[in-house]
ZAMARGU-4260 file (C-alpha; in steps of 0.2 Angstrom, whole numbers, plus 5000, padded with zeros to 4 digits):
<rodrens>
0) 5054/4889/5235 | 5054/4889/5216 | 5037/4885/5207 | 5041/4872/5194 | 5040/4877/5178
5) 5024/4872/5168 | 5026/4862/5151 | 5016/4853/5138 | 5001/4852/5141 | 5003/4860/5160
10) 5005/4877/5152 | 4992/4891/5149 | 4978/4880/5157 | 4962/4888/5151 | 4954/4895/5165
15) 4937/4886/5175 | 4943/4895/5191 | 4953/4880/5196 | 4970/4874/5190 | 4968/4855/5193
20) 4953/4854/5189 | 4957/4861/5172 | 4973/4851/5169 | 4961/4835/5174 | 4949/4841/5160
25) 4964/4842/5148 | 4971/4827/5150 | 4952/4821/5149 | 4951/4828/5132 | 4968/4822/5129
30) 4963/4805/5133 | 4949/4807/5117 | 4962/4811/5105 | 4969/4795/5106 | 4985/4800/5120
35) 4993/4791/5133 | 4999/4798/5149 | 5016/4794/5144 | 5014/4805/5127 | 5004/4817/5136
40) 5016/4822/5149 | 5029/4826/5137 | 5036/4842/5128 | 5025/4848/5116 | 5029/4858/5097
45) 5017/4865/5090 | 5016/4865/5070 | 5010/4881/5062 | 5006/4875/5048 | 4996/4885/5033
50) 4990/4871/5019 | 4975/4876/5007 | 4968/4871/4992 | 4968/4890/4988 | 4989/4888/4991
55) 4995/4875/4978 | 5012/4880/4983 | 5008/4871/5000 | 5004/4857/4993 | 5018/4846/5001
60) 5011/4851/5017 | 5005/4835/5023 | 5022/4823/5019 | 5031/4839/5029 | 5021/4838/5045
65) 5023/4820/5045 | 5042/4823/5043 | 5041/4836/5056 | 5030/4825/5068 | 5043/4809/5066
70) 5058/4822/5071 | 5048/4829/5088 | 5043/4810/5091 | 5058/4805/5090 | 5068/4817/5103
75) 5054/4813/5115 | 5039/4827/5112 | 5023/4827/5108 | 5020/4835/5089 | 5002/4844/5091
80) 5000/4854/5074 | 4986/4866/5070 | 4981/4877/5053 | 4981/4894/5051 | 4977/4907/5037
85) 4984/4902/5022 | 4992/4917/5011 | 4991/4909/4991 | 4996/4923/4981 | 4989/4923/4966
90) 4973/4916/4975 | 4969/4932/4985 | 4960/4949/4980 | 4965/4962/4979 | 4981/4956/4985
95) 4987/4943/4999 | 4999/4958/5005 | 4983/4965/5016 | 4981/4949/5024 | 4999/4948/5030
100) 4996/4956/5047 | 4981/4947/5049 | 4989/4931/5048 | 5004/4936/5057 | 4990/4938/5072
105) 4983/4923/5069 | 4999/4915/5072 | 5004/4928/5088 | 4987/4922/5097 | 4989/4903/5093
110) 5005/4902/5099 | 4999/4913/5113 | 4985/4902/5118 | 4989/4884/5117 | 4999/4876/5126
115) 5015/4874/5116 | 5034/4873/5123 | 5040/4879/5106 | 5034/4879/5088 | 5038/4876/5071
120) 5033/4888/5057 | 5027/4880/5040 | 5024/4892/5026 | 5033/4894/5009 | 5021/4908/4999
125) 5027/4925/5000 | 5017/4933/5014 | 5017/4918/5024 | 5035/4916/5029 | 5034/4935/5035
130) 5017/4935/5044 | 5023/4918/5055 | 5040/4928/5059 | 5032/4944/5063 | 5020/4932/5075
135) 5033/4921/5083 | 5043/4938/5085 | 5030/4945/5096 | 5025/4927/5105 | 5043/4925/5109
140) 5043/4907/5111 | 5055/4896/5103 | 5051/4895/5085 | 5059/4887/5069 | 5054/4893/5051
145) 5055/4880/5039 | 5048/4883/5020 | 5040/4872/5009 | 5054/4875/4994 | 5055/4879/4978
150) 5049/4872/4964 | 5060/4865/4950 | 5061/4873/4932 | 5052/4863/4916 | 5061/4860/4899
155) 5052/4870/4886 | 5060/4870/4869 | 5078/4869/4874 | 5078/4881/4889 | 5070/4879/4907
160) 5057/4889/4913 | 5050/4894/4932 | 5037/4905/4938 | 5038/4917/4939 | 5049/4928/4931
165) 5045/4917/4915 | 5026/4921/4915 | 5031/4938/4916 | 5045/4934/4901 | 5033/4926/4892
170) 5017/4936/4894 | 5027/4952/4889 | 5030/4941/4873 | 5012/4939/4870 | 5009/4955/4873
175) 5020/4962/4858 | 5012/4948/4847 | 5027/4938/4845 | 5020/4924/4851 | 5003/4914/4848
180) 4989/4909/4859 | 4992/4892/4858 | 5011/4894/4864 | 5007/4907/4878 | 4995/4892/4883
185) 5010/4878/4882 | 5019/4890/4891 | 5006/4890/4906 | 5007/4872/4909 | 5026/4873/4911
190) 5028/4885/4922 | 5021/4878/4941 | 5023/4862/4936 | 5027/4855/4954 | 5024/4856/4972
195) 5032/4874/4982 | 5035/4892/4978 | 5043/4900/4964 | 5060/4894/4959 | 5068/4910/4956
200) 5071/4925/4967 | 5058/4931/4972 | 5047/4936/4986 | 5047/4918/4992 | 5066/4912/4991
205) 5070/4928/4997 | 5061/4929/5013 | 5067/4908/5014 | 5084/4917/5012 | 5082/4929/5023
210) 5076/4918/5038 | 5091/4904/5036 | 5101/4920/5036 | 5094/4929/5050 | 5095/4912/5061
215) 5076/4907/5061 | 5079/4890/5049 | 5091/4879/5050 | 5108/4880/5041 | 5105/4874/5023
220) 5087/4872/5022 | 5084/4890/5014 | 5086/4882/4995 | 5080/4862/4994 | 5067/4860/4981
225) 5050/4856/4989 | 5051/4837/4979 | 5068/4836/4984 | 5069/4821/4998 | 5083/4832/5009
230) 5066/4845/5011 | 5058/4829/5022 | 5077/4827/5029 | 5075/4846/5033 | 5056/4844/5042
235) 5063/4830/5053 | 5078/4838/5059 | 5068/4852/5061 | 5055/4843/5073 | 5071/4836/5083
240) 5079/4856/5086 | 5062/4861/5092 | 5061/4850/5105 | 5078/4853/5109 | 5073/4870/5109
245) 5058/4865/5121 | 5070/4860/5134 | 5084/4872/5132 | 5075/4888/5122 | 5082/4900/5115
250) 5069/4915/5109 | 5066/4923/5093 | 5070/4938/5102 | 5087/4930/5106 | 5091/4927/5087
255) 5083/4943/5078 | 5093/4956/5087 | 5101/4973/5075 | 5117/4961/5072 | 5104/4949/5063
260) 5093/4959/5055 | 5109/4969/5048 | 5116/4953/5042 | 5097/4947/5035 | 5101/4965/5025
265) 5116/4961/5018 | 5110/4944/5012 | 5095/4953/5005 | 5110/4964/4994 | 5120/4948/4989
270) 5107/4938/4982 | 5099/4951/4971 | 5082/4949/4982 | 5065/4955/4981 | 5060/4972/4985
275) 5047/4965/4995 | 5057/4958/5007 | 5062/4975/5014 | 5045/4978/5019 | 5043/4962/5026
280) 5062/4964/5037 | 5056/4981/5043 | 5042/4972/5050 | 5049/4957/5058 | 5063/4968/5065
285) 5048/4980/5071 | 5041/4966/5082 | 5057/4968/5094 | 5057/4988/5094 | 5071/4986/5080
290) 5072/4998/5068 | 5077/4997/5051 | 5084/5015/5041 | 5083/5017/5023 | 5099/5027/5024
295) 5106/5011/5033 | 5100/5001/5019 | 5109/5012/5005 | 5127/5011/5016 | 5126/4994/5015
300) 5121/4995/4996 | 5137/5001/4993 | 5149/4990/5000 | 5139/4972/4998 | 5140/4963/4979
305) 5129/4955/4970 | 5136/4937/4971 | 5119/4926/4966 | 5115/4923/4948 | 5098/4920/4947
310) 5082/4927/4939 | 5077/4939/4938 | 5095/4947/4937 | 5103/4932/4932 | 5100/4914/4923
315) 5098/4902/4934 | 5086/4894/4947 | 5085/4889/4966 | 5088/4871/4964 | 5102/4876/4955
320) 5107/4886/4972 | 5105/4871/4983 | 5116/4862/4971 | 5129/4876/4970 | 5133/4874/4991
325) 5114/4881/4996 | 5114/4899/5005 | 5130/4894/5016 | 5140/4898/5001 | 5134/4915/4998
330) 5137/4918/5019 | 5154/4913/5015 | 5158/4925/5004 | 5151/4937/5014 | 5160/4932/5030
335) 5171/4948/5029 | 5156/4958/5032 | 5143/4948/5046 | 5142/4948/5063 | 5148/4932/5067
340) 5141/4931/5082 | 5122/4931/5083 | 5117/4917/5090 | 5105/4906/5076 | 5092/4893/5077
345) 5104/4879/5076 | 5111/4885/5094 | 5128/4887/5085 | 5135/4905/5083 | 5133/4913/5062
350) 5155/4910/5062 | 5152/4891/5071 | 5141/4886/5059 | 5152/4891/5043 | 5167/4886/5050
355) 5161/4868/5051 | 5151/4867/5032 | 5159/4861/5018 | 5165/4875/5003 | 5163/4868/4988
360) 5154/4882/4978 | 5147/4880/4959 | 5155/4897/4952 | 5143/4901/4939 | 5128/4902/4952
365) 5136/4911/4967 | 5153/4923/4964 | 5167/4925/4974 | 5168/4941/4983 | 5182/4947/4972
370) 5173/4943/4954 | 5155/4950/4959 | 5140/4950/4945 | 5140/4969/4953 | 5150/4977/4964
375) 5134/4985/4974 | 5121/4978/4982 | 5105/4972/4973 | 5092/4988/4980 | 5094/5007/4983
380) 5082/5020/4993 | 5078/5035/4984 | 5072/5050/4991 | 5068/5068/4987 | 5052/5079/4983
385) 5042/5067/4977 | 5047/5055/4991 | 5052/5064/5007 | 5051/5047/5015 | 5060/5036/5002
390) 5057/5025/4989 | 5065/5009/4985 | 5072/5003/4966 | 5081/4985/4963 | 5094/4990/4951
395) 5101/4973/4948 | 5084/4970/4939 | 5084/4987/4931 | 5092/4995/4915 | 5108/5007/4920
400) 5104/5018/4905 | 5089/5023/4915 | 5095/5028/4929 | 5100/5044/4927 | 5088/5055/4918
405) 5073/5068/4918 | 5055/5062/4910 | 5039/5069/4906 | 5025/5060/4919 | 5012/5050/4910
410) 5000/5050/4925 | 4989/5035/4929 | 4977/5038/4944 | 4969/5020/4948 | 4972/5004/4944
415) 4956/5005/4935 | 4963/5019/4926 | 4980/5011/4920 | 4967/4995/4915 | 4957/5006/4904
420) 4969/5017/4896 | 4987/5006/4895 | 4981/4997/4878 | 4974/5011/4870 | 4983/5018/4856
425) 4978/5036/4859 | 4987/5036/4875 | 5001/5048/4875 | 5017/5039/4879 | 5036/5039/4870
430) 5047/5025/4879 | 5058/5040/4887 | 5045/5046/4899 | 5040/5042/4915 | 5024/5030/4919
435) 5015/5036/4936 | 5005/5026/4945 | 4994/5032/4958 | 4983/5028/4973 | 4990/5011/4973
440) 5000/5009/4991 | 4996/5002/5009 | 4981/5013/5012 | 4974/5015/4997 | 4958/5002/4992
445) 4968/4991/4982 | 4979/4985/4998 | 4997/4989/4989 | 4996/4974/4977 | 5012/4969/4966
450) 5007/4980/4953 | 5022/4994/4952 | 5027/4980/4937 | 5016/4994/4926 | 5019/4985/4908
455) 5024/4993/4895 | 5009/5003/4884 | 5005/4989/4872 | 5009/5000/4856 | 5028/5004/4864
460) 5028/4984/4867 | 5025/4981/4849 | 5038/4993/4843 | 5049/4983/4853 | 5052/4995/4869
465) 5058/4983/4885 | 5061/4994/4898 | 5053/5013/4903 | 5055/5020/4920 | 5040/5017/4931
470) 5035/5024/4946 | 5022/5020/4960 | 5018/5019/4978 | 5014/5000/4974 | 5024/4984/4975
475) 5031/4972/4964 | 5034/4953/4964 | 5053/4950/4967 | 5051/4940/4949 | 5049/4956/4940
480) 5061/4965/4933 | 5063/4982/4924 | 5068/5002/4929 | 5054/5000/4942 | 5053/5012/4957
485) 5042/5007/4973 | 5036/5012/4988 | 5035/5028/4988 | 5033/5037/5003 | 5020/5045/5010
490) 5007/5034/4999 | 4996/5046/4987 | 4980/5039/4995 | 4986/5048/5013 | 4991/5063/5003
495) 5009/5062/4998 | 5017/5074/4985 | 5015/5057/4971 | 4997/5062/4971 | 5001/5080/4968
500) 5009/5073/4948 | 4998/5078/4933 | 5000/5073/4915 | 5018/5082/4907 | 5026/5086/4924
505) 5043/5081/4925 | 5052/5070/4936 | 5071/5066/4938 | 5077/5051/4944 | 5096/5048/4950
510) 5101/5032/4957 | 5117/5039/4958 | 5113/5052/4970 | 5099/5043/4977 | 5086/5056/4971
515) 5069/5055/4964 | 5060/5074/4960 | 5047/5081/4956 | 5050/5097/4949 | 5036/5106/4950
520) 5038/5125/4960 | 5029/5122/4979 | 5018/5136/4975 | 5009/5124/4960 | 5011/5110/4970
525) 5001/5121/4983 | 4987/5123/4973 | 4985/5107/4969 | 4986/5102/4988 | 4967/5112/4990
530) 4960/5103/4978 | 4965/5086/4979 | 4960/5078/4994 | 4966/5062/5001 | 4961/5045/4994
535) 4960/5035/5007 | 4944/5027/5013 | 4939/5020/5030 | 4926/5004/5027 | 4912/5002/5042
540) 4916/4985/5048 | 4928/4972/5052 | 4945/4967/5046 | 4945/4981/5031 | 4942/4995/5044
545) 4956/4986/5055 | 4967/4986/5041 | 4962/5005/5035 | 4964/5013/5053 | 4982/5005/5057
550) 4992/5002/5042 | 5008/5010/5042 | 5017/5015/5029 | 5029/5006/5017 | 5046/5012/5029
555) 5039/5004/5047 | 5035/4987/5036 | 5017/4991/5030 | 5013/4985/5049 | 4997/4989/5061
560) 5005/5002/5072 | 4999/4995/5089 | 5008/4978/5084 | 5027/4986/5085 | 5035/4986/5100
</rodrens>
């Protein structure tokens, strides 16, 4: 005879050495927090949710879990939520990219440990969307992402402006002196100027991109503003599928298969999305022993358009998305190309779900197929002798002119160092060389911030110079823009041959061949090998020596290696 399943608050009943004597105490405990039996025998989902008053892109936290609880009520669970680290991005030091896998454990456990029939995930700022998939991924319950949204762009002086490829717009302006103190400080106060993430394409509307698309969210919630009313409409109907899903599951590991991830990849082209988001898909994909090739990644590059225009690589924002017909108009387009039949969030196959959506599409914000912004896909890989295990460049935010060329290195060995010296007007620099930056990826002490966005040497700025190819084993926000290649690979703080470039070296770079060199004879390089030891730097204790030990490197997702499968 069977054993009836366990559910609610039946499951993973913590452990006295005797099961009804535990689930008596449960419901005891239940009984203090205000339950009935009736409400404590049902279903329960759980509600991940990450609110902080260090994440004022959260901020809408609390109406959304009272949106998500109304929807669980309602199809007969019980909504339990709990918090979990919050990942603010400009809130964290040295950078909210080295608390990604922390979280994402914080998220595996708590699922883990309470009892919970299925889950839904609220997160919205960059690292947090990730770091709950990469959890729920491993846990392998039933799990819905839903985001907080984007936020909604400000007039300013006859155009609109969104963080936060604005404040880097704007700041580079400063910077050149062509504008004032007191407008770069008007400028502040319009650019976050409601609740959620950043209204462009960035790191955050990416990786809400790349969730809707790979089947973890439900079909059109990818793009709603975060003030917008359909993002409550969205949290309720969420709380209803995860009860569903409760009674009937189907597992993240169901959903993010090589068919998914391949189409999360293709979307990831199309929309012209962060480079981040690579990182964060190798990882997530990592959690179920699926593997994601660089090589893969520039086959695809080829054949998938740019179809989204928004900034950086274009003009408009992601409420302007929503209205255009959301990220179900860019699928569409990409029909051709998907694997229909992955099995999404919804229940409904990736072909069911468009076949049954409406298709009207705002042309000047998402392309038809035939009439691309570009006819390849948004990033390339690079590899050669200065990244034998690839590199990644986002060429629909980048300047063609650049990409085929040879430049003199102008070599930068810190972050410290590119502080101190990036302003000085003794630096040696001309606009056609190449900017270094060194000891700045996953292992090194900085964390790999988002600062591969090198700027431009203050005395090139003023003399008008925009763009210079820049080179690092760092990241960059996916609101930057610029001829700006990243994770390179191995980092220089393990060793790799980026840590081996000195000052007047020179480097070719051809997007066209997928090439980045150093071209320097092995025998120098040699030398330079004996006397330039690894940077990298085990701390005694706690999460920094966690994080130092197990980091991978930017091609297996920046992960800790004994979380892959």
């Amino acid at each position: 005879m069977d054993t009836p399943k366990k559910v609610g608050l039946a499951r993973g009943l913590t452990n006295y050495g005797d099961a009804d004597f535990s689930l008596y105490l449960r419901r005891t405990f239940a009984k203090a927090a205000g339950y009935s039996n009736e409400m404590a025998s049902r279903p329960v989902v759980g509600i991940a949710q990450s609110a902080s008053g260090f994440n004022p892109c959260h901020r809408n936290f609390p109406e959304l879990v009272d949106a998500i609880k109304r929807g669980v009520l309602a199809a007969g669970g019980l909504p339990l939520d709990f918090p979990t680290i919050s990942l603010g991005e400009t809130f964290l030091n040295p950078t909210s990219m080295k608390f990604r896998n922390l979280m994402s454990m914080d998220i595996e456990e708590m699922i883990r440990a309470q009892p919970m029939d299925s889950v839904v995930l609220l997160g919205g700022c960059d690292k947090s969307v990730p770091a709950q998939l990469m959890g729920a991924a491993s846990a392998d319950i039933p799990a819905i992402q839903l985001v907080c949204g984007p936020m909604l762009p400000m007039p300013y002086q006859g155009e609109r402006l969104g963080a936060c490829t604005d404040c880097r717009r704007f700041w580079g302006k400063f910077r050149a002196g062509e504008i004032s103190n007191e407008a770069i400080n008007e400028v502040e106060g319009k650019l976050a100027a409601t609740a959620g993430t950043c209204g462009v394409m960035g790191t955050a509307s990416t990786m809400a991109s790349i969730a809707e698309a790979i089947g973890m969210s439900l079909p059109g919630t990818a793009a709603i503003p975060a003030v917008h009313s359909d993002r409550l409409r969205a949290a309720e109907a969420s709380g209803r599928r995860a009860v569903e899903l409760a009674l009937n599951p189907i597992l993240p590991s169901q959903i993010i298969t090589e068919k998914s991830v391949e189409n999360a990849l293709r979307i990831l082209l199309a929309i012209g999305g962060s480079t981040n988001a690579l990182i964060h898909l190798t990882a997530i994909a990592g959690r179920l022993g699926i593997k994601v090739s660089l090589k893969r990644l520039n086959e695809l590059s080829d054949t998938t358009p740019v179809l989204v225009d928004l900034k950086p690589t274009g003009q408009h924002y992601m409420s302007d998305l929503h209205a255009a017909g959301g990220l179900g108009a860019v699928l569409r387009e990409l029909a051709p190309l998907l694997h229909l039949d992955c099995i999404t969030v919804s229940g409904e196959t990736l072909g069911e779900r468009l076949t049954g959506e409406a298709t009207w599409v705002d042309r000047a914000v998402v392309r038809s197929f035939d009439d691309p912004i570009n006819a390849q896909g948004g990033l390339a890989s690079l590899f050669g002798s200065l990244a034998p295990n690839g590199a990644i460049i986002k060429r629909s935010a980048a300047d063609p002119k650049l990409f085929e060329r040879t430049g003199r290195a102008v070599v930068f060995s810190s972050l410290a160092d590119l502080a101190e010296r990036i302003d000085s007007p003794d630096l040696d620099v001309t606009a056609d060389d190449f900017m270094v930056l060194q000891n700045a990826g996953p292992r090194s002490a900085s964390g790999m911030p988002e600062a591969g966005y090198l700027p431009i040497p203050l005395k090139l700025a003023k003399a008008g110079v925009k763009d210079m190819v820049r080179i690092s084993d760092a990241r960059m926000s996916g609101t930057a823009y610029g001829t700006i290649v990243l994770h390179v690979s191995p980092e220089a703080a393990i060793g790799g041959p980026l840590s081996l470039v000195r000052n007047g070296d020179m480097i070719r770079i051809s997007v066209s061949e997928r090439r980045l060199d150093l071209l320097v004879d092995e025998s120098d390089l040699a030398q330079r090998r004996l006397v330039t030891p690894p940077s990298a730097v085990v701390p005694k204790r706690g999460y920094g020596r966690l994080y130092a030990q197990s980091t991978l490197q930017a091609e297996d997702g920046c992960d800790f290696d004994f979380l892959r499968e």
